[in-house]
C-alpha positions, 0 to 999 in steps of 0.5 A, spaced: 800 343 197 807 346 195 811 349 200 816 355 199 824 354 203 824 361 205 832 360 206 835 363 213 838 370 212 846 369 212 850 371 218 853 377 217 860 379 215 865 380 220 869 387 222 877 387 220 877 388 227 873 381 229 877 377 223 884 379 226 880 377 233 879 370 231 886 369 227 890 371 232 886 366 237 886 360 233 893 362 231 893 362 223 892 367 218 885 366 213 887 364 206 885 371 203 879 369 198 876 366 205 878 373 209 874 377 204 868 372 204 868 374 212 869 381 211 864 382 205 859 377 205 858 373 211 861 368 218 856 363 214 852 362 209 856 358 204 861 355 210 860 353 217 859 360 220 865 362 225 864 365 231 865 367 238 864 362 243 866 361 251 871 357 248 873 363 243 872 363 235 871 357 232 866 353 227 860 352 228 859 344 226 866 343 227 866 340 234 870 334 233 876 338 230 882 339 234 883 346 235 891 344 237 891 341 230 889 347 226 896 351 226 898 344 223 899 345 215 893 341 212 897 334 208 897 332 201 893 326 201 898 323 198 904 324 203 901 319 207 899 313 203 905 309 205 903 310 212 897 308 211 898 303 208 904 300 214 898 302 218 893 297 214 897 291 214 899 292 222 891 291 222 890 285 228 886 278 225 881 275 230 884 269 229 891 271 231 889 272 238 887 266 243 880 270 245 875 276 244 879 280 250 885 280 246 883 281 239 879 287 243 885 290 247 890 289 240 884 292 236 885 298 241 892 299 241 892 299 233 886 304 232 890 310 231 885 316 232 891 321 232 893 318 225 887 319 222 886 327 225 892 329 223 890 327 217 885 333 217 890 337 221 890 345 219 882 344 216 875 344 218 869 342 216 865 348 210 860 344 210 857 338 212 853 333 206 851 327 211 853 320 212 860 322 214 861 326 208 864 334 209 867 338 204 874 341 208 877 347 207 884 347 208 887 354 212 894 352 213 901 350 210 901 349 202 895 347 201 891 353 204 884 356 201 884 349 197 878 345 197 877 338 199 872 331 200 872 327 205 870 320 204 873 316 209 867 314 211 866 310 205 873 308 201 878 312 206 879 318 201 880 325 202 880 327 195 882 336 192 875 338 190 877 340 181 875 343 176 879 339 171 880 331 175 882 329 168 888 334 168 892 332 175 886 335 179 889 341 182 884 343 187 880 348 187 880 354 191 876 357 195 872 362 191 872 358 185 868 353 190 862 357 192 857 358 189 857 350 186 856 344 189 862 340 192 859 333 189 860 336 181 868 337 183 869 330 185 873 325 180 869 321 176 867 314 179 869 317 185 866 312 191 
């Protein structure tokens, strides 16, 4: 029997009115490829939709993200790999604690939870691909209307989606993303 995916009809656009709503309640201005996606295509469709919630606007699918860190710019990857990596070697060994309780409480103390959102600070999620894998866009600082892969699921990377990996990776942008598929602009061998 062959079967027909009837796609879901995109999500409207929003008015200038509801986008200078939802930028002035999240506290950020749109990247402009992103804003006229909003106004002239949809709320969704290629991205997560945002909308009107009981807790004002906000991405559908984006529950884990920190709204206090949305204003925050979006970091380079790279402007933390040293902290990660004092992170890494502070990392506790069971063998160093005298019982399962305090190898437990020294694991806790050192999860650092706030270290690891402020590295999606000033991003959400645009779409979700399964197993931990979501491509972000960045909204806010330098970085804004970029496109990138989180992979901290697997090998701890948050990596610019590019045309050009070969050429320093310069990450794509937002409307240079839509309509392709965020696993083509990875660097080869990725993961």
């Amino acid at each position: 029997m062959n079967r027909s995916v009837v796609p879901l009809p995109l999500p409207p656009p929003l008015t200038e009115a509801e986008t200078a709503e939802a930028e002035a309640g999240l506290g950020i201005v749109f990247p402009p490829e992103y804003r006229r996606y909003l106004l002239r295509v949809s709320a969704g469709g290629a991205v997560s939709r945002l909308m009107r919630t009981e807790n004002g606007w906000w991405w559908e699918g984006n529950e884990e993200c920190r709204r206090d860190l949305l204003s925050v710019p979006f970091p380079h990857p790279d402007s933390y790999v040293e902290a990660d990596a004092e992170l890494d070697r502070r990392e506790p060994r069971a063998g160093d604690h005298p019982d399962d309780a305090a190898f437990a409480r020294a694991m806790a103390a050192w999860d650092d939870d706030e270290f690891e959102d402020r590295k999606t600070a000033g991003a959400v999620v645009a779409r979700e691909h399964g197993c931990g894998f979501a491509t972000l866009l960045a909204l806010t600082g330098p970085l804004a209307g970029t496109m990138w892969w989180d992979g901290r699921a697997t090998c701890d990377l948050i990596v610019p989606l590019s045309l050009d990996h070969a050429a320093g990776a310069r990450p794509v942008t937002f409307g240079e993303w839509l309509g392709r598929d965020s696993w083509d602009l990875l660097p080869p061998g990725w993961g």
